[in-house]
C-alpha positions in Angstrom: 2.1 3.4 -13.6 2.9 3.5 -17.2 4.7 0.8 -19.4 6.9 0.9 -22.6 7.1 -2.0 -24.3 10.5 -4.1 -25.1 10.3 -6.2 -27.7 13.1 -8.7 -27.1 11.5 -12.1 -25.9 12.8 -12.6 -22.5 11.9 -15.8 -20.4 10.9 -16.0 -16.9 14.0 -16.9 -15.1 15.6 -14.1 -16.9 12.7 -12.0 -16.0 12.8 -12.8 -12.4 16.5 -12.9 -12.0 16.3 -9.3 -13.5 13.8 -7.9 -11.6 16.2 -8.9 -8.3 18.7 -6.3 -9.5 17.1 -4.1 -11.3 16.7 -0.1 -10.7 13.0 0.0 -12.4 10.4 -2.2 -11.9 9.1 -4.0 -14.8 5.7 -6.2 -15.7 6.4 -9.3 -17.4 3.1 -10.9 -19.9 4.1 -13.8 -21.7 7.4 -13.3 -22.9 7.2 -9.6 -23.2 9.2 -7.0 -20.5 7.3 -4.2 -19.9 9.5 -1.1 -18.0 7.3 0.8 -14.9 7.4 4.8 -14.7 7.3 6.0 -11.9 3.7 7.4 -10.1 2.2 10.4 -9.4 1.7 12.1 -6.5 -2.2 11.3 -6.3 -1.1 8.0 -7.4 0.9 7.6 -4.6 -1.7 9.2 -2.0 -4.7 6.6 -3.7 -2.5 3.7 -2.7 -1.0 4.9 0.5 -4.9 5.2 1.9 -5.9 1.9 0.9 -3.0 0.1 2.0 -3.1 1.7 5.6 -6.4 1.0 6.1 -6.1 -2.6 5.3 -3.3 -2.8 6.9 -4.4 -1.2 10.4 -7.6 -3.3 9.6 -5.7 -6.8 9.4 -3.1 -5.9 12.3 -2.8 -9.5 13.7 -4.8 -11.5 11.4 -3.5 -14.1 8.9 -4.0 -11.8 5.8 -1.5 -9.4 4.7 -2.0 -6.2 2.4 1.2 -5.3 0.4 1.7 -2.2 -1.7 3.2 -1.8 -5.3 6.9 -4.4 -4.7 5.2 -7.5 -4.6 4.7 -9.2 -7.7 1.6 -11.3 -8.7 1.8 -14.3 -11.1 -0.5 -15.4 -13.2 0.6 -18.3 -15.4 3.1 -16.7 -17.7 2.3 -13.3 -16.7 4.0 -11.3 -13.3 2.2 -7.8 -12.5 3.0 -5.2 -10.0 -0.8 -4.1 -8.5 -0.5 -1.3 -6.4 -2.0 -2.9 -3.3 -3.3 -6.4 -2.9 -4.3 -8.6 -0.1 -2.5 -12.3 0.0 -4.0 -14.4 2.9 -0.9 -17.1 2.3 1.8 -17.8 4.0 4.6 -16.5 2.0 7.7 -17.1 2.9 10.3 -14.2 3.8 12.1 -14.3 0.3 8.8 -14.3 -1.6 8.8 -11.7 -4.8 5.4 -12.8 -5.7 2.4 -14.6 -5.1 0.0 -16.2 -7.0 -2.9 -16.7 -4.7 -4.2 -12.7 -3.4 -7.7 -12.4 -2.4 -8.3 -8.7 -3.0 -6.4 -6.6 -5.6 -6.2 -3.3 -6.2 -4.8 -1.1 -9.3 -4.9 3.6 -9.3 -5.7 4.5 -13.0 -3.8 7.3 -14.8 -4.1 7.9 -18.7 -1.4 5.8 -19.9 -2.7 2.7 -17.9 -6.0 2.6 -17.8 -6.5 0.5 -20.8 -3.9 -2.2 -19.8 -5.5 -2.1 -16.3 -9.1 -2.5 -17.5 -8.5 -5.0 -20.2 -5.3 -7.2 -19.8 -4.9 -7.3 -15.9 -9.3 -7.8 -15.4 -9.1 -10.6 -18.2 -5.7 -12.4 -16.1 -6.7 -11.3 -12.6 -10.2 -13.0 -13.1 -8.6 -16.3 -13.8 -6.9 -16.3 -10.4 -9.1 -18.8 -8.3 -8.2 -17.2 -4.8 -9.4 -13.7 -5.9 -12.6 -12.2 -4.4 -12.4 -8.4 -5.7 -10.9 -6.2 -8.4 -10.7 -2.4 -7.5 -9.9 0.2 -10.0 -9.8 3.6 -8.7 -9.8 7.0 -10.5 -6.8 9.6 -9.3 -7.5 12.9 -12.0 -11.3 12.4 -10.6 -13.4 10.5 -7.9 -14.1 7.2 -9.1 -13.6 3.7 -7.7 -14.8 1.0 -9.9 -15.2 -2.9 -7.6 -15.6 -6.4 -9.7 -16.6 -9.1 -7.1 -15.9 -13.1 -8.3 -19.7 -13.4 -6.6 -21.1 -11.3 -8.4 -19.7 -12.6 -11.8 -16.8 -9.6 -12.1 -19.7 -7.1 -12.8 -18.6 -4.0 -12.1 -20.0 -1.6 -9.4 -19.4 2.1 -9.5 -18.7 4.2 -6.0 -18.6 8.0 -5.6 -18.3 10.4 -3.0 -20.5 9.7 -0.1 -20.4 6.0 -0.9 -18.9 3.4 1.3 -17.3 -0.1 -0.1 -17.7 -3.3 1.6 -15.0 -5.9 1.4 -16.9 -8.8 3.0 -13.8 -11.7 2.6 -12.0 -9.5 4.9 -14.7 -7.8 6.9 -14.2 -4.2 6.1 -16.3 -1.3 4.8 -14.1 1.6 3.6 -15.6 5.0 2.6 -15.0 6.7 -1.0 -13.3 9.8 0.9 -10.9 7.9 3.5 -9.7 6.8 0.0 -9.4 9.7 -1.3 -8.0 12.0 1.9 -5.5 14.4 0.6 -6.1 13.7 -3.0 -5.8 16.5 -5.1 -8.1 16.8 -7.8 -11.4 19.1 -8.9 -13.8 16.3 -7.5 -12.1 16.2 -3.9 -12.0 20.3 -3.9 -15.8 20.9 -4.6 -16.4 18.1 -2.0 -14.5 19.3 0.8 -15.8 23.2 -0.1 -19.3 22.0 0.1 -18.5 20.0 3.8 -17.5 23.4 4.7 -20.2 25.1 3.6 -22.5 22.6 5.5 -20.7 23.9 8.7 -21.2 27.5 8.2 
């Protein structure tokens, strides 16, 4: 989702009292109060496919998958991933946690920079979190950083599968993908047809 920038300093009690009422969501990094556009509609697909899957994966089990509402805090900084796993107990007013094991942010132009840069260098300081996931929406791409493997990044295309060991899962590049539209996802599912001529 894309940000605009407000300059006023605004402090976090403000921040968080705001958020309560407020129409738009915004993401708050130190002092700063950045407003959230709304998403696309292969944004919204991305997000949608990873969240049910974890979520239909964890049915009954103490982890809990949320999707784009649920704020995570990192020291002075609150952000609004688009899917995250919090294994926590959180209680039924909770807004935020500050403790997810798996998180999850669907790039577009306008926020892949903030999403590669600001949110990897914060989210890698959060001592609960196992993996990063960046995924592609104009074009198939999902990008994983593991804490075990020292937040290097692995690359995953069309054909691939992702393993989520903390939470025992493998999910494949094209479940997350299903019903995305872009050039990548056409020429794929032309060429499974053509297989089955």
């Amino acid at each position: 989702m894309a940000t605009a920038q407000q300059t006023q300093f605004v402090n976090e009690e403000d921040y968080l009292a705001g958020e309560q009422v407020s129409e738009i969501k915004h993401e708050y990094i130190d002092g700063r109060v950045y407003a959230m556009a709304g998403a696309s509609h292969n944004h919204n697909l991305i997000a949608g496919n990873v969240h049910t899957a974890f979520n239909v994966h964890l049915k009954g089990k103490p982890c809990r998958p949320y999707i784009s509402d649920m704020k995570v805090q990192i020291g002075t900084k609150y952000f609004y991933p688009d899917v995250m796993i919090d294994c926590n107990e959180l209680a039924g007013n909770s807004v935020y946690t500050n403790a997810p094991m798996i998180l999850v942010e669907v790039l577009s132009n306008s926020t892949r920079r903030t999403d590669k840069c600001t949110k990897l260098m914060a989210y890698s300081q959060i001592q609960s979190l196992q993996v990063y996931m960046l995924i592609e929406q104009d074009f198939v791409e999902v990008e994983v950083m593991r804490k075990t493997k020292g937040w290097l990044s692995e690359r995953y295309y069309l054909g691939d599968e992702i393993s989520f060991e903390s939470i025992g899962l493998t999910l494949s590049v094209e479940d997350i993908y299903e019903r995305v539209q872009n050039t990548d996802m056409t020429e794929w599912l032309q060429q499974k047809i053509n297989r089955q001529i």
